[in-house]
Backbone as CSV, one residue per row, in Angstrom:
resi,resn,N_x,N_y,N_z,CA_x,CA_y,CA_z,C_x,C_y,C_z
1,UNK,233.306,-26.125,-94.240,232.827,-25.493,-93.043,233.988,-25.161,-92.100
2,UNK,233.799,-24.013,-91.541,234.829,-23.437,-90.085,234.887,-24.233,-89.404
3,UNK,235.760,-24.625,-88.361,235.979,-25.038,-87.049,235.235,-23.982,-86.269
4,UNK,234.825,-24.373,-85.227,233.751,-23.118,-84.244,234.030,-23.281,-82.973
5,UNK,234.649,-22.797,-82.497,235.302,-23.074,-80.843,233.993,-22.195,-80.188
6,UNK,233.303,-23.300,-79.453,232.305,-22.882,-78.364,232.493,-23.502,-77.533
7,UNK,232.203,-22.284,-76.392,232.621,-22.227,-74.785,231.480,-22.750,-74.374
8,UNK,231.215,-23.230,-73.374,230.312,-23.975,-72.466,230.793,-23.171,-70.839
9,UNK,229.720,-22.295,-71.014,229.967,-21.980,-68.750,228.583,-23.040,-68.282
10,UNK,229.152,-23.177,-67.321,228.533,-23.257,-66.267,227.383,-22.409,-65.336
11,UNK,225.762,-22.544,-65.733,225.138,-21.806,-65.463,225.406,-21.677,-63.582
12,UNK,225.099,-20.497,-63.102,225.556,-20.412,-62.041,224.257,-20.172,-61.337
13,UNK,223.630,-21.170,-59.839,221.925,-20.647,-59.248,221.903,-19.934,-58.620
14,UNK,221.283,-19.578,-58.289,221.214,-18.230,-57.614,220.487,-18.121,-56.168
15,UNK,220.579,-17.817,-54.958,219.883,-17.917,-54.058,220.740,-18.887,-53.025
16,UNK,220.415,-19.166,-52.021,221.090,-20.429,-50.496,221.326,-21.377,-51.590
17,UNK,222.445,-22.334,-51.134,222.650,-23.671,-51.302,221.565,-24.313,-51.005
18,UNK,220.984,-25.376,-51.761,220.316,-26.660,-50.501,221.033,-28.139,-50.476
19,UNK,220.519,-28.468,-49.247,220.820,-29.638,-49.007,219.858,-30.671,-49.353
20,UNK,220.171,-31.619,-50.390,218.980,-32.412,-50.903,218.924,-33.380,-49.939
21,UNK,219.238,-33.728,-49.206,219.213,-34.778,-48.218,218.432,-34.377,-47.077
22,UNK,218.176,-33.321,-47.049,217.712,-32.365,-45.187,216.700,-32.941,-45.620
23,UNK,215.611,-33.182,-44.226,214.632,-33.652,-44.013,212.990,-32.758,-44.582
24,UNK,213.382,-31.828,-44.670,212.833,-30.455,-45.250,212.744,-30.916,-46.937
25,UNK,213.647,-31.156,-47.350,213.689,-31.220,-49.095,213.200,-32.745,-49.224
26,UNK,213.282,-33.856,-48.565,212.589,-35.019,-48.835,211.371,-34.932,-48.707
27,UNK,210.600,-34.172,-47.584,209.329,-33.613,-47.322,208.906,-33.443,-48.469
28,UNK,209.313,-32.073,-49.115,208.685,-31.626,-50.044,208.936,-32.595,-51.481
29,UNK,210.060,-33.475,-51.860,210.149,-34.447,-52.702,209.109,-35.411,-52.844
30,UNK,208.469,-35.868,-51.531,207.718,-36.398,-51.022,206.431,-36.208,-51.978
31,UNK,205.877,-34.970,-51.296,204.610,-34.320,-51.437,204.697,-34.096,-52.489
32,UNK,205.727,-33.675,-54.144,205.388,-33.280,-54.994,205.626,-34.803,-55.576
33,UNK,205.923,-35.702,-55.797,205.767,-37.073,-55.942,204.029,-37.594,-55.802
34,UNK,203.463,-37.042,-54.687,201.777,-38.255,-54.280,201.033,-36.778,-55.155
35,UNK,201.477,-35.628,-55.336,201.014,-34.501,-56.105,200.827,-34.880,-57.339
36,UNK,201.832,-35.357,-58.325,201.885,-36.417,-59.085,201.199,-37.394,-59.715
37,UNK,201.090,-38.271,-58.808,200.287,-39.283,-58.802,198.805,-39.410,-58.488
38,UNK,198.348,-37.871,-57.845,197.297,-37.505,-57.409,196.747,-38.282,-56.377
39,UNK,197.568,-38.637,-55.616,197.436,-39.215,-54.029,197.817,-38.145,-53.206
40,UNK,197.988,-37.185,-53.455,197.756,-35.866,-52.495,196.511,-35.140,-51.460
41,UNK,196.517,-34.966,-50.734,194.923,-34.633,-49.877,195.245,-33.316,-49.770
42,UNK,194.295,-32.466,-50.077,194.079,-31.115,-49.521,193.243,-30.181,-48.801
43,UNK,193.020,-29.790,-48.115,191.950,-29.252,-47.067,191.654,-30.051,-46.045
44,UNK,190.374,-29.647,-45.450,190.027,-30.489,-44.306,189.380,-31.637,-44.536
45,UNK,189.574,-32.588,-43.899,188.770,-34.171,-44.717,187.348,-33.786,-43.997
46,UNK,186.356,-34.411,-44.955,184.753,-34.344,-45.350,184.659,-35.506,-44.110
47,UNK,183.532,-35.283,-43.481,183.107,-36.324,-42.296,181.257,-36.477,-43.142
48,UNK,181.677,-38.067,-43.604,180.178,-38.416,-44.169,179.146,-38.420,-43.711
49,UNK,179.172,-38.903,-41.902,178.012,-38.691,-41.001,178.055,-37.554,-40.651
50,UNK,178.184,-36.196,-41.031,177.882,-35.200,-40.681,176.158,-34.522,-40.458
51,UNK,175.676,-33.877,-40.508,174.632,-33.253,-40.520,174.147,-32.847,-41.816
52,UNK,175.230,-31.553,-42.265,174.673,-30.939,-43.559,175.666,-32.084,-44.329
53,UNK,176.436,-33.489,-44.360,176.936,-33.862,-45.747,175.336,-34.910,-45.919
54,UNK,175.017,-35.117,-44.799,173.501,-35.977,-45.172,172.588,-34.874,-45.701
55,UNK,172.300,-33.744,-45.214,171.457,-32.977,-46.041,171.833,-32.801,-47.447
56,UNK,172.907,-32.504,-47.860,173.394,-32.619,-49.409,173.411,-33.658,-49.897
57,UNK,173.579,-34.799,-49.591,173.008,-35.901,-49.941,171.710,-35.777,-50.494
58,UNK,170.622,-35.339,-49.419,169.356,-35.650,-49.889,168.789,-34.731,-50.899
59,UNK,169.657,-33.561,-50.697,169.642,-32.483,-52.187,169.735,-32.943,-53.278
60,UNK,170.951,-33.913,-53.519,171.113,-34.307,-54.178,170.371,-35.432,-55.501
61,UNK,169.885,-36.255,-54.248,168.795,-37.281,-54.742,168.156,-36.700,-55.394
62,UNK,167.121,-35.706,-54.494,165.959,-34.822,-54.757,166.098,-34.025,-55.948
63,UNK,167.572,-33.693,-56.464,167.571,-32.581,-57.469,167.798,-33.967,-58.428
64,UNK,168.370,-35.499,-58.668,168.635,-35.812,-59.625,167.281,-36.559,-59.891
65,UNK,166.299,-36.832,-58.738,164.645,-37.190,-59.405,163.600,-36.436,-59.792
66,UNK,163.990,-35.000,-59.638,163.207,-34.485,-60.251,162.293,-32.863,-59.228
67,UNK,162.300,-33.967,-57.968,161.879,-32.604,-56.888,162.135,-32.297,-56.535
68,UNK,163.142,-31.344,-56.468,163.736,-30.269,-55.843,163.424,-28.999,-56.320
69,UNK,162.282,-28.310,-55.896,162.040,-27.042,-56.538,162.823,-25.914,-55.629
70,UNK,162.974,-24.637,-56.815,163.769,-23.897,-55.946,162.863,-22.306,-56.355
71,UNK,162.975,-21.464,-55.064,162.118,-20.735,-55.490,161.336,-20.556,-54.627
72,UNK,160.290,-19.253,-55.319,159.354,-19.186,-53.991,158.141,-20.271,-54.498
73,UNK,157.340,-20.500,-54.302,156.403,-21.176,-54.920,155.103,-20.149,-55.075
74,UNK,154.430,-20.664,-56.355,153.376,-19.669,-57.298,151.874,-19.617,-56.906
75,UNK,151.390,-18.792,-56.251,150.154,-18.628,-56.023,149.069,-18.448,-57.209
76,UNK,148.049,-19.508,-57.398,147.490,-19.523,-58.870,146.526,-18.450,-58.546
77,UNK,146.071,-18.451,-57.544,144.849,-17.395,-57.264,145.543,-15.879,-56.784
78,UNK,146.466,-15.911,-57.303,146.940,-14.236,-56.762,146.269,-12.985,-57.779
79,UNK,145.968,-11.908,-57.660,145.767,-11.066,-58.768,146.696,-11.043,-60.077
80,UNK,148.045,-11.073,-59.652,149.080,-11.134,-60.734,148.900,-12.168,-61.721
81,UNK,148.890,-13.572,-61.060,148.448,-15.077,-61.854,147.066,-15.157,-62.831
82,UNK,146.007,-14.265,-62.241,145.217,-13.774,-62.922,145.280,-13.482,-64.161
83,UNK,145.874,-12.257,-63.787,145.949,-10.982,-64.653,147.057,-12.055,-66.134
84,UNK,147.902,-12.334,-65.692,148.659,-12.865,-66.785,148.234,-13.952,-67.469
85,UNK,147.339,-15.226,-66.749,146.529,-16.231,-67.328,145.595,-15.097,-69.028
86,UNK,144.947,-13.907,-68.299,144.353,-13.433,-69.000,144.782,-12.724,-69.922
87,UNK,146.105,-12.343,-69.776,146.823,-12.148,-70.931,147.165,-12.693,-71.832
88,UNK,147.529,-14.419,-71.633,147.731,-15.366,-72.331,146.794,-15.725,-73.275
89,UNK,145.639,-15.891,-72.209,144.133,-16.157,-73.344,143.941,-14.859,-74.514
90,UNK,144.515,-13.547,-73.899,143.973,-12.607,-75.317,144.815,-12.816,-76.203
91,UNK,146.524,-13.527,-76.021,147.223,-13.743,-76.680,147.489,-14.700,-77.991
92,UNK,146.456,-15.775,-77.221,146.050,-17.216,-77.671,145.259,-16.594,-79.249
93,UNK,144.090,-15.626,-78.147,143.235,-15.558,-79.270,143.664,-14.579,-80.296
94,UNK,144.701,-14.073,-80.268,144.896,-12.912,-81.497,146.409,-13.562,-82.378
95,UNK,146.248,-14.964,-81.880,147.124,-15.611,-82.564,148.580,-15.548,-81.850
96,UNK,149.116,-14.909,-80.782,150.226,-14.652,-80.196,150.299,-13.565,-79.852
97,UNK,149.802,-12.472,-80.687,150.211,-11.003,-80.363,149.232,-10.748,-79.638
98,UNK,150.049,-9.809,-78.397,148.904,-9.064,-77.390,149.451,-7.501,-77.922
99,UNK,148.429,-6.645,-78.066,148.333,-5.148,-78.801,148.923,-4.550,-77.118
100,UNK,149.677,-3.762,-77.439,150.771,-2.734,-75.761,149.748,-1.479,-76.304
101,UNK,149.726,-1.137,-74.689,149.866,0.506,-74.793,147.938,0.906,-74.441
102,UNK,147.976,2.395,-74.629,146.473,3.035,-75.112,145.659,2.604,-76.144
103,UNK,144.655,2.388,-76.164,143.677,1.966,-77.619,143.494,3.416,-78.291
104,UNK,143.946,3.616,-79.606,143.696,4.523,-80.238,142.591,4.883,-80.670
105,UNK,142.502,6.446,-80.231,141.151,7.076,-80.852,140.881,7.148,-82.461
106,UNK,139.635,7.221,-82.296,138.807,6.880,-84.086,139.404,8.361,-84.020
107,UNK,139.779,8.521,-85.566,140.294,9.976,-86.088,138.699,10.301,-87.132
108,UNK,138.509,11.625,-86.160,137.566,12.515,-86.619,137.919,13.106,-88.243
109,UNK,137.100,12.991,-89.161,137.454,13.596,-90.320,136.435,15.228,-90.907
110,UNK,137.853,15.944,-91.056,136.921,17.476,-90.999,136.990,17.882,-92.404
111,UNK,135.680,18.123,-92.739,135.218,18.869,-94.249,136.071,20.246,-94.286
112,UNK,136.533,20.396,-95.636,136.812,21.530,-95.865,135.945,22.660,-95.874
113,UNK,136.324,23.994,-95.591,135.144,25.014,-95.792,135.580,25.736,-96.432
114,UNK,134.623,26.519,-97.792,135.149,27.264,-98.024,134.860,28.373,-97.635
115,UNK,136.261,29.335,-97.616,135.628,31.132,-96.928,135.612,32.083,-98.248
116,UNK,134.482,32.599,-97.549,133.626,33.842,-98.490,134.208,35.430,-97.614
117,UNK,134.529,35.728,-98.800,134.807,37.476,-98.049,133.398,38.130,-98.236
118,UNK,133.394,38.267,-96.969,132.675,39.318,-96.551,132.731,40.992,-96.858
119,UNK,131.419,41.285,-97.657,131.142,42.581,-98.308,129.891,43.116,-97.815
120,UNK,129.786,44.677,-98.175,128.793,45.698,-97.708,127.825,45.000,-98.759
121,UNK,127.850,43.966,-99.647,126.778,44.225,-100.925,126.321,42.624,-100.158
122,UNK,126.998,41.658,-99.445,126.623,40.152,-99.399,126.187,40.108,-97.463
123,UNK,125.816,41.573,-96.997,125.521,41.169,-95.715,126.858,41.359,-94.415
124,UNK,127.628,42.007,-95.212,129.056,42.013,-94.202,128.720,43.456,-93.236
125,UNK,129.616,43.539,-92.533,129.910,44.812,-91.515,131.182,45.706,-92.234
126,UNK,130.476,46.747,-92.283,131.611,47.637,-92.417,132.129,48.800,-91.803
C-alpha cells in the first residue's frame, strides 16, 4: 500500500463569534438542558379552579360514563321519524330491500293485425 499524505483544515464557522460564558448562552444552555429532560414549561400555566377547566372536567366524566350526548336531540313524533320508522318496517318485511323510485306500469300486450288490401271487388273505395 501507498503512503497517503492527508491534510486536515480546520473547518472554519461562520457567522459572530460567541461568547459561551455570556449570560445569554447559559440561558439558552439552560433551557435546552430542562428541554431535555422534559422539565421545560410552555405556554400559559392552566389555573385548575378556573370556570371552563371545571366545566371540562365535567365533560369529561360525562363523556367517559357514558352521557354526554352530542347533537341535536331526535324528535320520535316528527313526520320525518315517522316516515323512516315506516320505511324500516317495509324494509323488515321485504327482507331488507326497500324497492326506490315509481311503481311500474303493467305492460299492455297488443295482438297483431293482420292488413287486408283493400279492393273494388272486397268493398274498398276507389
Amino acid at each position: 500500500m501507498k503512503n497517503v499524505n492527508v491534510i486536515v483544515e480546520e473547518v472554519k464557522v461562520l457567522g459572530r463569534k460567541i461568547n459561551p460564558n455570556s449570560a445569554r448562552q447559559i440561558r439558552l444552555a439552560e433551557l435546552a438542558a430542562k428541554k431535555a429532560n422534559g422539565e421545560g414549561k410552555q405556554g400559559r400555566p392552566v389555573n385548575p379552579s378556573s370556570v371552563r377547566q371545571q366545566r371540562l372536567a365535567e365533560l369529561a366524566d360525562k363523556k367517559a360514563n357514558g352521557e354526554l350526548k352530542l347533537g341535536r336531540p331526535v324528535k320520535a313524533d316528527s313526520a320525518r321519524q315517522i316516515r323512516l320508522a315506516e320505511l324500516a318496517a317495509k324494509a323488515a318485511a321485504n327482507g331488507g330491500a326497500v324497492k326506490r323510485g315509481r311503481p311500474a306500469k303493467s305492460k299492455v300486450e297488443i295482438e297483431s293485425i293482420e292488413l287486408v288490401e283493400l279492393t273494388a271487388a272486397n268493398g274498398g273505395i276507389e
